[in-house]
N, CA, C and O of each residue as an XYZ file, in Angstrom:
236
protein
N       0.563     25.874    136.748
C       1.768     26.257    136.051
C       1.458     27.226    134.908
O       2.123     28.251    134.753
N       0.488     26.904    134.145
C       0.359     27.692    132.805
C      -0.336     29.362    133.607
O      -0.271     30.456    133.047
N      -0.740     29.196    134.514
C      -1.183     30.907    135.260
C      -0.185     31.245    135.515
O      -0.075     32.422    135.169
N       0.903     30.789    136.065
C       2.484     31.310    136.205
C       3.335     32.143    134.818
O       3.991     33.178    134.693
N       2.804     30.820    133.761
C       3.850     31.875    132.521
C       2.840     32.753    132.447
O       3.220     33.921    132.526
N       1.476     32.568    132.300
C       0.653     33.745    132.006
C       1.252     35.129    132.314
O       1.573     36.067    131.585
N       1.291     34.938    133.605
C       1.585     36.064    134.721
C       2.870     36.701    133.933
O       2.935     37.883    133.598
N       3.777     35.818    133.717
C       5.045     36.118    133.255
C       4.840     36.884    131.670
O       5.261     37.957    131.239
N       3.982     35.782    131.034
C       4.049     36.695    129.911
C       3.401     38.129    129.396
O       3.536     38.687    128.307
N       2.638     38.534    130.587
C       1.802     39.752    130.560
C       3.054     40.537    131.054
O       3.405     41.548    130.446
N       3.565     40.199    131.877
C       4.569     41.175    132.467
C       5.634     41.771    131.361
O       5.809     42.925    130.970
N       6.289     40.506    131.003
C       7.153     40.599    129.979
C       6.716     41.673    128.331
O       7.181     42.486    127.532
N       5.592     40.938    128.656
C       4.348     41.874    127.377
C       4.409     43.868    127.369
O       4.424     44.743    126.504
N       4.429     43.803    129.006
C       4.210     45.079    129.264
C       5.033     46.163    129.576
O       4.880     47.380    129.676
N       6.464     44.923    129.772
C       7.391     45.789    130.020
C       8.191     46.027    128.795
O       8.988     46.916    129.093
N       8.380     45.647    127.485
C       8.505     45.443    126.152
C       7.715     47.298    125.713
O       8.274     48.357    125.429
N       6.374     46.958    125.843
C       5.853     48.015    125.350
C       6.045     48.983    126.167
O       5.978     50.037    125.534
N       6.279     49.183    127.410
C       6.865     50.485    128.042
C       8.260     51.474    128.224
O       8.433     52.664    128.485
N       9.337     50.067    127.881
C      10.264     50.641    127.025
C      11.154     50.206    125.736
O      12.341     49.910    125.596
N      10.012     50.304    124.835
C      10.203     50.114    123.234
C      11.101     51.022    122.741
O      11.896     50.646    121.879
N      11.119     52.609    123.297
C      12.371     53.325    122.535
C      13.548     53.043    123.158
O      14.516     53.149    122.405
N      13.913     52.573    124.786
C      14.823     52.227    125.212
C      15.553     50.705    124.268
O      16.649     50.474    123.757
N      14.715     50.206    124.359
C      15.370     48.598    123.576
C      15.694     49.187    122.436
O      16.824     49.135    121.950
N      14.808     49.732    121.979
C      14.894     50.095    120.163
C      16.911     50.843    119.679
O      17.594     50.665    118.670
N      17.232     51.765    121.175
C      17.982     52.435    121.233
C      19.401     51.364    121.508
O      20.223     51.435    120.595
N      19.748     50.438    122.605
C      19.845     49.357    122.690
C      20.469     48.439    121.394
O      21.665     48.285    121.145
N      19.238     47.841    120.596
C      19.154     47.604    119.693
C      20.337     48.378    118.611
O      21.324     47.762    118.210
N      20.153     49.285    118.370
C      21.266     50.044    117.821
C      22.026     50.270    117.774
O      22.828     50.081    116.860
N      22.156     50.801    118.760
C      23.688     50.452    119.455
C      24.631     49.032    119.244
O      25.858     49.079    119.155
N      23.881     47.831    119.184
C      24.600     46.347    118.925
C      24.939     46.405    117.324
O      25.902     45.969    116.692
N      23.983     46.986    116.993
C      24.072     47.415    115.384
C      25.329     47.966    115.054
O      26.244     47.388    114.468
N      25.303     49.330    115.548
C      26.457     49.695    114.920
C      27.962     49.241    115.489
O      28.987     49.200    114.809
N      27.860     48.966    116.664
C      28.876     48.437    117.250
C      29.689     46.841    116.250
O      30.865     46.477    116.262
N      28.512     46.237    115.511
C      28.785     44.920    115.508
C      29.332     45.367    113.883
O      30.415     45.091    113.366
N      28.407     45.991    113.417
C      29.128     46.751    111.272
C      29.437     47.853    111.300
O      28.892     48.647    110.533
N      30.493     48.296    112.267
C      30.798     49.669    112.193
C      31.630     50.412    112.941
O      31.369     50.012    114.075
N      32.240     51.015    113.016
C      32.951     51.914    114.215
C      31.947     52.990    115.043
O      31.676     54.185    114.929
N      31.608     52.049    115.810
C      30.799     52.950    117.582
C      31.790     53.899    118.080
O      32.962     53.522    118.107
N      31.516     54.986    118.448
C      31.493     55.869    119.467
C      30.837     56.235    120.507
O      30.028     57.121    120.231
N      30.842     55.965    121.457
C      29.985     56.682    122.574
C      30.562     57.722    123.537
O      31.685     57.608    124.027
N      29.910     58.525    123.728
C      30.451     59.503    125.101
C      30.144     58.986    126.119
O      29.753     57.837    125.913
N      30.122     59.324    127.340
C      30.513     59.170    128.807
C      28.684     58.940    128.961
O      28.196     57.836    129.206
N      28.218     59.650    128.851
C      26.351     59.664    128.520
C      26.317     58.643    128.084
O      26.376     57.630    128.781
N      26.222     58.638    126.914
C      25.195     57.232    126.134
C      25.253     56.179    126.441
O      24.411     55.281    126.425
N      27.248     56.241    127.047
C      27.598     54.451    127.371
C      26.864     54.076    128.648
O      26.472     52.940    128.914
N      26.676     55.503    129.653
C      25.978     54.748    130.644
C      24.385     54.501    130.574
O      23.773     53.623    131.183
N      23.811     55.532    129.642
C      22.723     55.255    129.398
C      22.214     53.942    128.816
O      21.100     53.513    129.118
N      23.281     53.111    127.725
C      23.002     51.961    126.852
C      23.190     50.998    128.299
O      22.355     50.119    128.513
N      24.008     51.158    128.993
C      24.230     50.113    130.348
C      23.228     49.679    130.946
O      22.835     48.529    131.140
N      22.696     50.985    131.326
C      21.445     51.608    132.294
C      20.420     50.501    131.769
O      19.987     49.670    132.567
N      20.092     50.491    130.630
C      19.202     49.702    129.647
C      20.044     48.176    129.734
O      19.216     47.446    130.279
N      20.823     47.655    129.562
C      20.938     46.574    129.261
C      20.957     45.903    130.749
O      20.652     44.711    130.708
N      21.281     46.459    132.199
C      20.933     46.138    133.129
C      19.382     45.549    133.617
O      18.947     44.486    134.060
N      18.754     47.075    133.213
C      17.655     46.624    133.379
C      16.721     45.010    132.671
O      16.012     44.216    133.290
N      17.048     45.019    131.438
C      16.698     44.035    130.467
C      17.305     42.765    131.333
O      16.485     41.848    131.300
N      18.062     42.542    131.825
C      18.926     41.438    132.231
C      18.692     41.338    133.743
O      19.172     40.447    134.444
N      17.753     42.534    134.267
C      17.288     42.014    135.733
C      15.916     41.887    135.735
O      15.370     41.668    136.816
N      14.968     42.023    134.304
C      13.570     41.195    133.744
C      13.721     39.951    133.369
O      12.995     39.028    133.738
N      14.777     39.849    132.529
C      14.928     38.408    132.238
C      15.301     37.625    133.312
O      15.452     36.411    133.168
């Protein structure tokens, strides 16, 4: 069992650091959305999607 999370947590490890500016971007986005008046264009919203899909088909 514990070689299983291993496995998991290297993965998770690696996919974190490969897209750190994507989350980071992500991240921001919840930011301003949550203290602020968001705007997005037709782009970004699908781009922030694009990202939160992915995140949610690692997890």
């Amino acid at each position: 069992m514990e070689e299983g999370l291993e496995e998991n947590a290297a993965f998770l490890a690696d996919y974190l650091r490969k897209h750190r500016r994507e989350l980071a971007e992500l991240t921001e986005a919840h930011t301003r959305a949550t203290y602020g008046l968001a705007e997005y264009d037709q782009r970004e919203a699908e781009l922030l999607l694009k990202i939160a899909e992915s995140v949610i088909t690692v997890l």
